[in-house]
C-alpha positions as CSV (number, residue, x, y, z in Angstrom):
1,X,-12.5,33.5,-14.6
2,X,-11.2,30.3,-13.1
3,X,-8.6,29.1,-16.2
4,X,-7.5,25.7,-14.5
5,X,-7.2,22.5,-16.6
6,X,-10.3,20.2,-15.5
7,X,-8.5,16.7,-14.2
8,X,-10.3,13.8,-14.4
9,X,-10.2,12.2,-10.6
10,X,-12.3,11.0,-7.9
11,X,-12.3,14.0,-6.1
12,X,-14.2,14.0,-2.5
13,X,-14.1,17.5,-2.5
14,X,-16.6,18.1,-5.6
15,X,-18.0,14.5,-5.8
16,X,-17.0,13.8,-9.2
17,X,-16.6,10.3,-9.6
18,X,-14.1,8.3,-12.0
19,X,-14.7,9.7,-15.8
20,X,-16.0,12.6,-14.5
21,X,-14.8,16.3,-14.7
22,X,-13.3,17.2,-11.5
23,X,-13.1,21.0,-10.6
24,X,-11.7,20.8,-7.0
25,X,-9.3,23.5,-5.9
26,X,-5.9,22.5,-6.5
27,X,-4.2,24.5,-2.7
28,X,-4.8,23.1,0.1
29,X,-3.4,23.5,4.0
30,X,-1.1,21.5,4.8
31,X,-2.2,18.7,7.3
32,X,-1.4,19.3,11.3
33,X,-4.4,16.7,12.7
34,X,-3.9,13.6,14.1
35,X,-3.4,11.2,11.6
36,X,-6.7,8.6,11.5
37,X,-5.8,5.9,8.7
38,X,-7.5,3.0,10.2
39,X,-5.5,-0.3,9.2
40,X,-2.2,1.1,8.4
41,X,0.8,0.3,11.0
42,X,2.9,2.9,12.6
43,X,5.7,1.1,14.4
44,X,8.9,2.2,14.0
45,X,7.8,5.4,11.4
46,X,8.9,8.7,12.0
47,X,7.4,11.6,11.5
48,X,7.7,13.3,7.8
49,X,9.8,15.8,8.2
50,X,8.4,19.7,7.2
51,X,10.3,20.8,4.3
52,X,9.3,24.6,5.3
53,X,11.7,26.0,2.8
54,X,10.4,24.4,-0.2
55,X,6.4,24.5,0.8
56,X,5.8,27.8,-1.2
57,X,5.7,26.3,-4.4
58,X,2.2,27.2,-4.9
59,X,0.0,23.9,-5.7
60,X,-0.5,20.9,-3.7
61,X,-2.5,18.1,-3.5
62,X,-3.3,14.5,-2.4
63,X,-3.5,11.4,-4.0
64,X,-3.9,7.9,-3.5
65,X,-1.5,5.2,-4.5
66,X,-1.6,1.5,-4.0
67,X,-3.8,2.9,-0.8
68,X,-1.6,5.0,0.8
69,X,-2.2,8.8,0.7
70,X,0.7,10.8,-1.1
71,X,1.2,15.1,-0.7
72,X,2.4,16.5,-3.8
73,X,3.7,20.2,-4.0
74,X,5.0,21.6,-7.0
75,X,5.2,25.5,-8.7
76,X,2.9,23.3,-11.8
77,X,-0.6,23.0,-12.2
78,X,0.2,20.2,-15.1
79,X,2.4,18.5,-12.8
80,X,-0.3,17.7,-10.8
81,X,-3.0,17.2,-14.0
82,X,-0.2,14.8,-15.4
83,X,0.0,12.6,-12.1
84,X,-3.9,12.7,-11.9
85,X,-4.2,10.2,-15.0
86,X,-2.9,7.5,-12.9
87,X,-3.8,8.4,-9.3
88,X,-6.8,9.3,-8.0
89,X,-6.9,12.2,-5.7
90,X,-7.5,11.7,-2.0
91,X,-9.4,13.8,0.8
92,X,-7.8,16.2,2.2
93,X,-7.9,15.2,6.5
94,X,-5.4,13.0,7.9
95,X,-1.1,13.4,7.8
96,X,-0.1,11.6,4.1
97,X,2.2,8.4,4.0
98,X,4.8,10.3,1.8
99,X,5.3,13.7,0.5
100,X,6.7,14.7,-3.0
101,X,7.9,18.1,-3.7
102,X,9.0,18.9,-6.9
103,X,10.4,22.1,-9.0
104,X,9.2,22.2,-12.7
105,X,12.0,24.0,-14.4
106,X,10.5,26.0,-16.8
107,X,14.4,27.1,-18.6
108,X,15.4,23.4,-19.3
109,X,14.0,21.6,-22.6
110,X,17.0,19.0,-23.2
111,X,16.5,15.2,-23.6
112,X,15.8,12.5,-21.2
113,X,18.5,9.7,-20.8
114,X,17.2,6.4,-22.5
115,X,16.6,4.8,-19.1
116,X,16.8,7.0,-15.7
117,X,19.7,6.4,-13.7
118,X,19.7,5.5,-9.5
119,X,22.1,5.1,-7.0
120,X,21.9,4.8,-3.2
121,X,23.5,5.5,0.0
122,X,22.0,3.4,3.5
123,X,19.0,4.6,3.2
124,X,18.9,7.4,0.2
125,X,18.0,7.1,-3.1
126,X,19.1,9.2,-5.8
127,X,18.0,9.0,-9.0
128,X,18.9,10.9,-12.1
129,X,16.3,11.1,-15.4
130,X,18.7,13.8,-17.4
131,X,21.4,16.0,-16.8
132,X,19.3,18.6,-14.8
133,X,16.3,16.6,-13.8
134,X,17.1,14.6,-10.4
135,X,15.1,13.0,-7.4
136,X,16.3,12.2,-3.8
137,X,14.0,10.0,-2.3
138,X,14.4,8.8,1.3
139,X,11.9,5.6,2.8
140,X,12.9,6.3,6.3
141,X,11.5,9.9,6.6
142,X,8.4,8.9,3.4
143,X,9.8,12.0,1.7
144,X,11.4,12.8,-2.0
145,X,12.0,15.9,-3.4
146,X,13.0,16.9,-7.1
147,X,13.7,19.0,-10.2
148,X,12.3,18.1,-13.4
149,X,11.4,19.9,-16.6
150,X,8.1,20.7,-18.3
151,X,8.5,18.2,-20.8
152,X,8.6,15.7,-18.4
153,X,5.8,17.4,-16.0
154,X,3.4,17.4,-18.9
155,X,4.3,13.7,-20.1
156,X,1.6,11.6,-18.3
157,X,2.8,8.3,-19.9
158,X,6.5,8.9,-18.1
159,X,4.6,9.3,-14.8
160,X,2.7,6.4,-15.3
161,X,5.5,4.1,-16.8
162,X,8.6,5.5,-15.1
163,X,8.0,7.9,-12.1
164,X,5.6,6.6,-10.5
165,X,6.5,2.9,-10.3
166,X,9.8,3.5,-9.3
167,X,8.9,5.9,-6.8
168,X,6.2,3.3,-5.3
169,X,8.8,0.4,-5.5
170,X,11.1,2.6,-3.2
171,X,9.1,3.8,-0.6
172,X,6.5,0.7,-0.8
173,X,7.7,-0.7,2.7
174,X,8.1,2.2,4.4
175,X,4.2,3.2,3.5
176,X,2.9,-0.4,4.4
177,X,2.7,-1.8,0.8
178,X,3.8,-5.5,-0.4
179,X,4.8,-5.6,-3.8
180,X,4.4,-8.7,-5.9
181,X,5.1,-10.1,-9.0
182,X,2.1,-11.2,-10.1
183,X,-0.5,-10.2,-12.9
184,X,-3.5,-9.2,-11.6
185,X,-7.1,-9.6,-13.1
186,X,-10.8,-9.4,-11.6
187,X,-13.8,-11.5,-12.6
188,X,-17.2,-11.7,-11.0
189,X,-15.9,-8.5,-8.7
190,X,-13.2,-10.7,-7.3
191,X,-9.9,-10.9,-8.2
192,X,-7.1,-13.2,-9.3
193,X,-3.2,-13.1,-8.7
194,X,-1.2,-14.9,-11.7
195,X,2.6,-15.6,-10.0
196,X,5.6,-16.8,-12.1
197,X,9.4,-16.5,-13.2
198,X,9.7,-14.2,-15.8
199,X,9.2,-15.5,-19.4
200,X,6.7,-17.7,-18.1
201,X,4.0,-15.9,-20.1
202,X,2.0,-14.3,-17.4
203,X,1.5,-10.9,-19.7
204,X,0.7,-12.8,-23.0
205,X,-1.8,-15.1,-20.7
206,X,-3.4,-11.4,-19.3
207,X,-4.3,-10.3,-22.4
208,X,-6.0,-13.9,-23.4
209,X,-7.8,-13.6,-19.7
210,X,-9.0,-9.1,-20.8
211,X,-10.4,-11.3,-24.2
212,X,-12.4,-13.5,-22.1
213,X,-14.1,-10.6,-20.5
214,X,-11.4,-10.5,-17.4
215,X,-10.8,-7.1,-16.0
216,X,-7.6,-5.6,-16.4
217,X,-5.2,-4.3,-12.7
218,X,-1.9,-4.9,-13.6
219,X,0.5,-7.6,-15.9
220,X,3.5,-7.8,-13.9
221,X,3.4,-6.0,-10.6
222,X,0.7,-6.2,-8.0
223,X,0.6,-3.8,-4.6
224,X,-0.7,-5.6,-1.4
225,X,-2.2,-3.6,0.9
226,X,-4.3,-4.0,4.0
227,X,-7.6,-2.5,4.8
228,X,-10.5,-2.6,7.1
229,X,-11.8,-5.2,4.5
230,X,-8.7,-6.9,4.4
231,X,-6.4,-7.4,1.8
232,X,-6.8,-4.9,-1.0
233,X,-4.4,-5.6,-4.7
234,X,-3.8,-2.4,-6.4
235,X,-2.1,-1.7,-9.9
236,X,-0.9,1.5,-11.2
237,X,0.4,1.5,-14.7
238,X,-1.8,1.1,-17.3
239,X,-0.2,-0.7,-20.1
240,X,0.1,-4.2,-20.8
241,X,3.9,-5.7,-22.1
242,X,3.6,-8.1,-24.5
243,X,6.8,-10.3,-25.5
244,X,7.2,-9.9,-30.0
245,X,6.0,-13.4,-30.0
246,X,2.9,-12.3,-28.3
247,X,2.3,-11.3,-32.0
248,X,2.0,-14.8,-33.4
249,X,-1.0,-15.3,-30.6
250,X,-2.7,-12.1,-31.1
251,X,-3.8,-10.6,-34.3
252,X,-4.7,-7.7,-32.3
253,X,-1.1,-6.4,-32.5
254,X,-0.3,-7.2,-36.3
255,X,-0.2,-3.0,-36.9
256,X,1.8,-2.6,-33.8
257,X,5.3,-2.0,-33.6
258,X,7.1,-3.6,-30.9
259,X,10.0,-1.3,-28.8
260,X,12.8,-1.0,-26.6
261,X,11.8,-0.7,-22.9
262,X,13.4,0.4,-19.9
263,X,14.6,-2.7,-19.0
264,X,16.4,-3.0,-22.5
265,X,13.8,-5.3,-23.5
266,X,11.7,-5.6,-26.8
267,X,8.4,-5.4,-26.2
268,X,4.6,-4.3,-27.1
269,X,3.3,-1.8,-25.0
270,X,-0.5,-1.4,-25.1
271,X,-3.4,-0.3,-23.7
272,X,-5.4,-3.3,-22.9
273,X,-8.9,-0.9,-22.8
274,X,-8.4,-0.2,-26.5
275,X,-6.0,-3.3,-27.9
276,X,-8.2,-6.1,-26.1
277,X,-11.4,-4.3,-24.8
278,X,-10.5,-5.4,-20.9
279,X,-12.1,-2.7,-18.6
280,X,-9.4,-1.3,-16.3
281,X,-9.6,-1.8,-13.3
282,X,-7.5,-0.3,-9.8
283,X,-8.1,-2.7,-7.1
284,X,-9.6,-5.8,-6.1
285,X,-9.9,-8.2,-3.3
286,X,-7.7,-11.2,-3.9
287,X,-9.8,-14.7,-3.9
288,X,-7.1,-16.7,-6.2
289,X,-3.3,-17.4,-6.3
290,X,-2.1,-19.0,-9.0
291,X,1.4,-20.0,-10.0
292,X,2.8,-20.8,-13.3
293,X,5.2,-23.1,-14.8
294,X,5.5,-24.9,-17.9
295,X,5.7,-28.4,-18.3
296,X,4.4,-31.5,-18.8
297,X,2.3,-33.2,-21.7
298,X,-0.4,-31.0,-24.0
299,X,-2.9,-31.0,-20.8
300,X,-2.7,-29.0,-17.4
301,X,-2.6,-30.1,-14.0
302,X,-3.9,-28.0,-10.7
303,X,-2.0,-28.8,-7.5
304,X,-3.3,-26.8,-4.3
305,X,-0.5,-25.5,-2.4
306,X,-0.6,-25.0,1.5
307,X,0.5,-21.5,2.7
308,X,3.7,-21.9,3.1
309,X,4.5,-22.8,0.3
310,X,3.0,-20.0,-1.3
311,X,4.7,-17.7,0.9
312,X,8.1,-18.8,0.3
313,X,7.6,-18.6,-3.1
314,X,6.1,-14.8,-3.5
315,X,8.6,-13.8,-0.4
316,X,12.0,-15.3,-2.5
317,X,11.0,-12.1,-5.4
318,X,10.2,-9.1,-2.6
319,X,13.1,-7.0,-3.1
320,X,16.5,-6.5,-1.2
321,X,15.9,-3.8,2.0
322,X,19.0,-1.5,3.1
323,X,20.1,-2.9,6.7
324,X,18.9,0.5,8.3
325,X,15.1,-0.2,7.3
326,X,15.4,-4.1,7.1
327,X,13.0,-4.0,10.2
328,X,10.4,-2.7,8.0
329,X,10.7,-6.3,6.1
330,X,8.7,-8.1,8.7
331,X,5.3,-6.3,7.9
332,X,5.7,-7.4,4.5
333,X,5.8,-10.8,5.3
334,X,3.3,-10.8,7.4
335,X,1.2,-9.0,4.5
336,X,2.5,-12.1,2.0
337,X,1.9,-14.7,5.1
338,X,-2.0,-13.5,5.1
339,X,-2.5,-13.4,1.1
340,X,-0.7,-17.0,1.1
341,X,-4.1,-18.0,2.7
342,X,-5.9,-17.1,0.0
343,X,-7.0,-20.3,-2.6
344,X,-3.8,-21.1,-3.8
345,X,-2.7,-23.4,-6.7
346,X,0.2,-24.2,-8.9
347,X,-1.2,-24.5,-12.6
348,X,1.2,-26.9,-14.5
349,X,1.1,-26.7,-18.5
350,X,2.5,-27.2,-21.8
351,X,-0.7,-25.3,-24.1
352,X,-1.1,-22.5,-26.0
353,X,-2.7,-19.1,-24.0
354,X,-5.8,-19.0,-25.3
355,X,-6.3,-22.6,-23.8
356,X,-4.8,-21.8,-20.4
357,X,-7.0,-18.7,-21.0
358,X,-9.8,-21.0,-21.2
359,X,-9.0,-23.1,-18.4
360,X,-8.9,-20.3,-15.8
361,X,-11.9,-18.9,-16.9
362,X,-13.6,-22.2,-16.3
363,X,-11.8,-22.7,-12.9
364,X,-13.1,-19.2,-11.8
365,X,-16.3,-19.9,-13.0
366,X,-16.6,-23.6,-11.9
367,X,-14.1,-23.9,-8.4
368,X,-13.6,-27.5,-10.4
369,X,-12.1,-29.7,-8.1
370,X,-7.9,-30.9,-8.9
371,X,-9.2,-34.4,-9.4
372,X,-11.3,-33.0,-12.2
373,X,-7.8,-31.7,-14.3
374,X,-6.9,-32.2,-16.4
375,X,-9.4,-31.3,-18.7
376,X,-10.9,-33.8,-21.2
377,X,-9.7,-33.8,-24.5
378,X,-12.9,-32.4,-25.8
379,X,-12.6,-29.5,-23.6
380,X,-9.3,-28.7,-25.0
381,X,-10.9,-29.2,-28.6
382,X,-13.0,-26.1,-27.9
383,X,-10.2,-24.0,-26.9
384,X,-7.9,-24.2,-29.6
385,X,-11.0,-24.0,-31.9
């Protein structure tokens, strides 16, 4: 009798779609053909090594993040059930972008550290997450191996809020992924990158958007990746961080309790599926880039912005590279050079979010020309009311 925990996953081996019960089988061989990912760039890449030592652990499988195809092997079915909450799984042909191998050990139960601890060396990244569970991840060979314990193999949230986002933010330019700091939201099937300096409201102003009927990718960090259809925007955690003002704006989170994240920070975590009733979303074609700063008088004012301009701007946040991958910096501005051409605008404001809320619906909805803003007094009457 086959005793495996069902995952939910778009699996191309059984056909199940999202939502759906997924029975695939969780071994698979490991890949030898030649790799076929149409759009992704090879220069300069090496080979993933074969860690033939530690590829006995018994499970493995494939998932997609942000686009690219990751290998995990572990000795734990739930490893791989907890990962499968955020990532869906991938097929099973082609060579993967990164492979993971980690050991669940089954003897430790003690406590995580508050916040996990890195370091690195050139190219090597070490990271620490308690006093027996470490990681060594390595962007020049797209490999990391690791030892964690069953508590944290079985804690979906930690992969989705912790493990995984750091994991992606290492490796992201060795695997041909942009990251940038932007919310991301879709309407009409297309979807809209909100760019700022932190503080600047762009999570509070996501949930307003997920009340208007916006669907819900990401409120802080957004993956750009190319495709055969072009760019492709990709989230992967799925809570929303709300500021504890957020609560003077939103009832919604009057029975929530506000904590300490990772970055030290006080802040609402939520689910914006059940808090706001956004639909969550995983990735989207980009059509608008916004950028927000406050100022001005009690109205808003839209100022189109060429392409550079927008490039400098979302290239001044991509993160420092060590000088032995630096090369690998110039495909990720040529990623941020291309989504600079998308319809970009810098939104000036002094309002409240639900009226900027309002306001971007409309644009969306409308394409209102900047000599139209900003918006008439009686416009702004129907927002605040």
């Amino acid at each position: 009798m086959n005793t495996r925990d069902p995952l939910r996953l778009d699996c191309p081996e059984c056909g199940a779609q999202s939502g759906q019960m997924c029975t695939s089988e969780d071994r698979v061989c490991s890949p030898h053909e030649k790799r076929r990912r149409h759009g992704r760039h090879s220069t300069h890449r090496q080979r993933v090594p074969q860690l033939d030592n530690l590829q006995n652990l018994g499970f493995k499988r494939k998932f997609i993040a942000a686009g690219s195809v990751w290998l995990v092997t572990t000795n734990s079915r739930e490893l791989l059930s907890s990962i499968g909450q955020t990532l869906a799984c991938a097929p099973h042909d082609g060579l993967p972008d990164l492979c993971i191998t980690f050991h669940v050990d089954h003897s430790y139960d003690g406590s995580r550290f508050e916040a996990p601890y890195f370091r690195s060396c050139d190219h090597l990244f070490f990271g620490r997450y308690s006093p027996r569970e470490t990681i060594l991840i390595d962007p020049l060979r797209r490999f990391a191996i690791g030892s964690i314990s069953r508590q944290t193999a079985v804690d979906a949230n930690y992969w989705n809020t912790v493990l995984l986002p750091v994991l992606l933010g290492i490796v992201s330019a060795s695997i041909g992924i942009t990251p940038v700091h932007c919310a991301c939201l879709t309407t009409g099937g297309s979807g809209l990158l909100i760019s700022g300096q932190s503080g600047v409201g762009k999570s509070t102003l996501s949930a307003f958007l997920c009340l208007q009927g916006f669907g819900f990718i990401s409120d802080d960090c957004a993956y750009i990746a190319r495709s055969n259809a072009g760019l492709l925007a990709w989230g992967l955690t799925r809570t929303l961080k709300l500021s504890p003002d957020a609560k003077n704006y939103l009832p919604q989170l009057r029975c929530s309790r506000p904590r300490v994240a990772l970055n030290g920070e006080l802040a609402f975590e939520v689910d914006p599926q059940i808090t706001f009733g956004a639909s969550r979303q995983h990735v989207c074609q980009p059509k608008w880039l916004i950028f927000l700063e406050r100022g001005g008088s009690t109205t808003a004012s839209f100022r189109r912005l060429s392409s550079n301009d927008a490039a400098a701007r979302l290239g001044a946040e991509l993160e420092m590279l060590p000088a032995c991958i630096a090369y690998q910096r110039v495909e990720q501005l040529g990623t941020i050079a291309e989504l600079a051409t998308t319809n970009s605008w810098l939104l000036t404001h002094n309002l409240r979010p639900a009226e900027v809320a309002e306001l971007l619906k409309q644009f969306c909805e409308d394409h209102v020309p900047p000599q139209a803003w900003p918006y008439a007094e009686d416009r702004l009457h129907d927002a605040r009311s």
